[in-house]
N, C-alpha and C positions, 0 to 999 in steps of 0.2 A: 175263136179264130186265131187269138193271138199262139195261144196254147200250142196247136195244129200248127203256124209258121216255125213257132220256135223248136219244135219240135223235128220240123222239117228242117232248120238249119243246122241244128245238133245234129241228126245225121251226117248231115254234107260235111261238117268240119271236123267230126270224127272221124266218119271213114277217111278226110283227106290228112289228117292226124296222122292216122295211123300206117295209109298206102306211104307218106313220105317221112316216118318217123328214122329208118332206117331200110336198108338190106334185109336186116333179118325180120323186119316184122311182118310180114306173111308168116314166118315161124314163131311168132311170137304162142304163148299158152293159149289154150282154147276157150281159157277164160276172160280173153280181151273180143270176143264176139260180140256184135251186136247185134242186142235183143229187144223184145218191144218194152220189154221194161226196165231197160239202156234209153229207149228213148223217153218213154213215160216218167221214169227218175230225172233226166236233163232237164225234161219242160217244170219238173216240179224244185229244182236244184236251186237254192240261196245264190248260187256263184253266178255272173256273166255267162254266156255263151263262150266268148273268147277265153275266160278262167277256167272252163269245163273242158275247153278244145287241148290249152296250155297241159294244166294237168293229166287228163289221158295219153297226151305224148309222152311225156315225164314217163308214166307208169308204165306205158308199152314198152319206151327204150330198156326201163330196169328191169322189166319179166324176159327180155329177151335178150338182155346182157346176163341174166341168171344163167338162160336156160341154156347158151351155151360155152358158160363159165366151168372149166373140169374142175368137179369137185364140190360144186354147188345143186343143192336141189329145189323145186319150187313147187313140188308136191303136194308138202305141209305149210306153205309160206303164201301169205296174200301182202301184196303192194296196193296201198293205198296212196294218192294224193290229193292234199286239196290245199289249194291258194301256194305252190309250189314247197308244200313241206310234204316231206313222204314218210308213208309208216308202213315200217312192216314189222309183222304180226303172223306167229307160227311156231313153228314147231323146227328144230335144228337136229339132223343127224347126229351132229357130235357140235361140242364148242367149239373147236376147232373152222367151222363156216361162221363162225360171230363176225370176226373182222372184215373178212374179205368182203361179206357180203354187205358191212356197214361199208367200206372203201368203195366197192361197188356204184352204192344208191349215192355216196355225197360226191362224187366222181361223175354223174351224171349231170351233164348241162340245164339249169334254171331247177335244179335243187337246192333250195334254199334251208332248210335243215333234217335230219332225220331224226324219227321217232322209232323206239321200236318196243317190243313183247315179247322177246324169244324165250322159248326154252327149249331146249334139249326133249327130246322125244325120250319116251319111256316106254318097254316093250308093253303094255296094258294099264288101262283105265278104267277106273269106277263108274264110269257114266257112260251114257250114250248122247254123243256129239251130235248124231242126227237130229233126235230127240228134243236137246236144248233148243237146236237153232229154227225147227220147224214150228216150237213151242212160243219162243221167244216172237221173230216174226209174225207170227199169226196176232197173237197180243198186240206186238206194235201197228199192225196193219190195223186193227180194231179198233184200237184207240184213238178218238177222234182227239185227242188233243195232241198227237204225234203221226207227221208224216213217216209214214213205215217206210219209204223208199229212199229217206236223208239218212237213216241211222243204218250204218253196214255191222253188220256181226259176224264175227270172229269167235270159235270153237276153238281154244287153245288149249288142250287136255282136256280139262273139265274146268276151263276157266272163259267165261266170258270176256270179250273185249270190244267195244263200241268205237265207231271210228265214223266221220261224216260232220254235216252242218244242220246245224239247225239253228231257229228263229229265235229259240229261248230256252232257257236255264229248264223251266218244265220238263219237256220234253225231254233233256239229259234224266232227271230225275223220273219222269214215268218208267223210262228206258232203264233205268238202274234197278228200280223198283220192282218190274218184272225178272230182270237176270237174278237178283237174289235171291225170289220165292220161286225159281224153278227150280226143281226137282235136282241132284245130279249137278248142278254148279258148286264149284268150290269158292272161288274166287268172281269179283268183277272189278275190271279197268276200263275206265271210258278217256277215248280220245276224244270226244266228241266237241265241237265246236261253236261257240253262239256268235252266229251274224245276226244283229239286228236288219229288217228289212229298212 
């Protein structure tokens, strides 16, 4: 029951996150929709409700200060936040978007530091990105010693990046453990975070 309330209040303070984050955010990307596994990750989520509401405001404001930033694109680029630090992680047209788009994210109100992964895009890669992440996920969902809905993956060329909260150093380490013996990774960086409960 607890589950199902908290669940239900995660809703209500998202969608009100996100209805009063700004003007633009009805235009915000269409990757700030919420889904039932936007809800089902809240109710399982290390943070407060209120640290979960904070943070997707944070995110929304910077995906839709991107999106209609000329000259910036958010395509190849995911914004993460958790406990007011943002990370973004992606892929860049040209170096030339580095800055702004660091100026951007620490520019926004209750950013308390950025983190970031960029690199520059490359017309082709050795791997297939789909592949990783569908591969990677499934493993972590599997794995009962890792909530698969705390650890977010990031497809950065053919490089892995881990980014979210979890309860214990483990669960970083399952999570690393799979990115390396997949197929078609070059690289793995984990942002990943341990809250004790």
């Amino acid at each position: 029951m607890r589950v199902l309330f908290l669940a239900f209040l995660s809703v209500f303070l998202l969608s009100c996150a996100a209805l009063f984050s700004s003007c633009a955010a009805p235009l915000a990307p269409a990757g700030n929709a919420l889904s039932v596994y936007d809800i089902y990750s809240v109710a399982r989520d290390r943070r407060s409700v209120s640290e979960v509401a904070s943070d997707k405001l944070i995110q929304t404001k910077i995906q839709s200060k991107i999106l209609f930033t000329k000259g910036l694109s958010s395509w190849d680029l995911e914004v993460e936040c958790f406990y007011g630090e943002v990370y973004l992680i992606g892929l860049l047209d040209s170096e030339a978007m580095r800055e702004p788009l660091l100026a951007l994210a620490r520019q926004t109100e209750g950013v308390r530091r950025v983190h970031t992964y960029l690199r520059v895009k490359k017309p082709e890669y050795p791997c297939n990105s789909f592949e990783i992440f569908t591969n990677l996920k499934k493993n972590l969902f599997s794995d009962t010693d890792v909530s698969g809905t705390a650890v977010r993956v990031a497809i950065v060329g053919c490089d892995v990046v881990f980014s979210g909260v979890v309860s214990d150093i483990e669960h970083e380490k399952h999570a690393i453990w799979y990115a390396t013996h997949a197929p078609g990774v070059q690289d793995v960086y984990s942002f990943l975070r341990v809250v004790k409960e």
